[in-house]
C-alpha positions as CSV (number, residue, x, y, z in Angstrom):
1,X,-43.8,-27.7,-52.6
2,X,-44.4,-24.8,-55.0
3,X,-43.8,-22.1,-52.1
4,X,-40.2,-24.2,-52.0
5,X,-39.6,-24.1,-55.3
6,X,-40.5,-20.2,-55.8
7,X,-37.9,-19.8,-52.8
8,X,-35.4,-22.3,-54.9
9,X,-35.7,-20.0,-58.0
10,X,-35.1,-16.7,-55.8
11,X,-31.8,-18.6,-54.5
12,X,-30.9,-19.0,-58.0
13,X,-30.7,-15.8,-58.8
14,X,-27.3,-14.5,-58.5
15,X,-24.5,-11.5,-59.8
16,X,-24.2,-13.1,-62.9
17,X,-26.2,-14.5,-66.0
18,X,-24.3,-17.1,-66.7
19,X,-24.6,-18.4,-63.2
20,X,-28.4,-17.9,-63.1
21,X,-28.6,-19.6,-65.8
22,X,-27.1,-23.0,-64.7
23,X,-28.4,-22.8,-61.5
24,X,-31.9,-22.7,-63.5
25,X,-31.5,-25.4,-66.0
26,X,-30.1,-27.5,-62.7
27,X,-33.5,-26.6,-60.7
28,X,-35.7,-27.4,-63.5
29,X,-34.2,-30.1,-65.5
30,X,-32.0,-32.4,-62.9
31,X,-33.5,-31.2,-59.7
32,X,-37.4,-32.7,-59.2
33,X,-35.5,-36.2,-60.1
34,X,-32.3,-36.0,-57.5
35,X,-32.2,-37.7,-54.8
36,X,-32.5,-36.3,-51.2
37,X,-29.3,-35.9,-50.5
38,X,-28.5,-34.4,-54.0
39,X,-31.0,-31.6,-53.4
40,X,-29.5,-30.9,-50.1
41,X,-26.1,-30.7,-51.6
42,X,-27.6,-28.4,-54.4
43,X,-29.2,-26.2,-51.9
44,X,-25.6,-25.8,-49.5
45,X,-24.6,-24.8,-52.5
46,X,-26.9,-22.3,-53.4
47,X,-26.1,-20.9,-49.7
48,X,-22.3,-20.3,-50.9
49,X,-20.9,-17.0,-52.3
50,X,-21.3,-16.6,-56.1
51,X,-16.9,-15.9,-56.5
52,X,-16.7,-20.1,-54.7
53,X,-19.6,-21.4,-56.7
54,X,-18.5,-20.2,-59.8
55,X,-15.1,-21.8,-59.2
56,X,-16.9,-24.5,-58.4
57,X,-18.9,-24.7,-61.4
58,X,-16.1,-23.5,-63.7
59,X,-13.5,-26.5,-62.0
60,X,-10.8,-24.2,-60.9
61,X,-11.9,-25.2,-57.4
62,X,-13.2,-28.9,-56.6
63,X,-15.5,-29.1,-53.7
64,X,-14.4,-31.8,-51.1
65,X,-18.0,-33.3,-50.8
66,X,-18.6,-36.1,-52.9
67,X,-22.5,-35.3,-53.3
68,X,-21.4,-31.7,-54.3
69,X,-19.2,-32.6,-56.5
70,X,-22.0,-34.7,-57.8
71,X,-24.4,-32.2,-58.3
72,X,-21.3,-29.8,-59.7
73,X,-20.9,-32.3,-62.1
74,X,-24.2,-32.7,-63.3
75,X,-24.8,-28.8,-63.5
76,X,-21.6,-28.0,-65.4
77,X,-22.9,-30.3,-68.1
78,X,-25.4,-27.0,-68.8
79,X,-22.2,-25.0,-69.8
80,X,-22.5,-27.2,-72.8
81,X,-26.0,-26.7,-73.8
């Protein structure tokens, strides 16, 4: 599990701080309670390209998955904090 996680944290890492730090809070905060199917949303969308997953995260775009947009939901609530 921690070789998954260190590979998790790599896949946060993206061009931009404030999408790093999201992506972290989300990973260490929300993501060892989610359910499967929530960590396999949050890891799809790891695998997008940062421009979509900030839209994404920024709601100028609105993902069509229902677990995404889950997970987008419950990571956006980071912006705040």
């Amino acid at each position: 599990m921690e070789k998954d996680n260190a590979k998790l944290r790599w896949r946060c890492r993206r061009g931009s701080l404030e999408l790093d730090r999201l992506l972290m809070r989300y990973l260490e905060q929300s993501y060892p309670g989610a359910s499967d199917p929530e960590r396999l949303a949050f890891e799809a969308l790891l695998a997008l390209e940062d421009l979509v997953l900030a839209r994404y995260l920024f709601g100028t775009q609105v993902s069509t998955c229902p677990i995404q947009h889950r997970v987008i939901k419950k990571i956006a609530v980071f912006q705040k904090g």
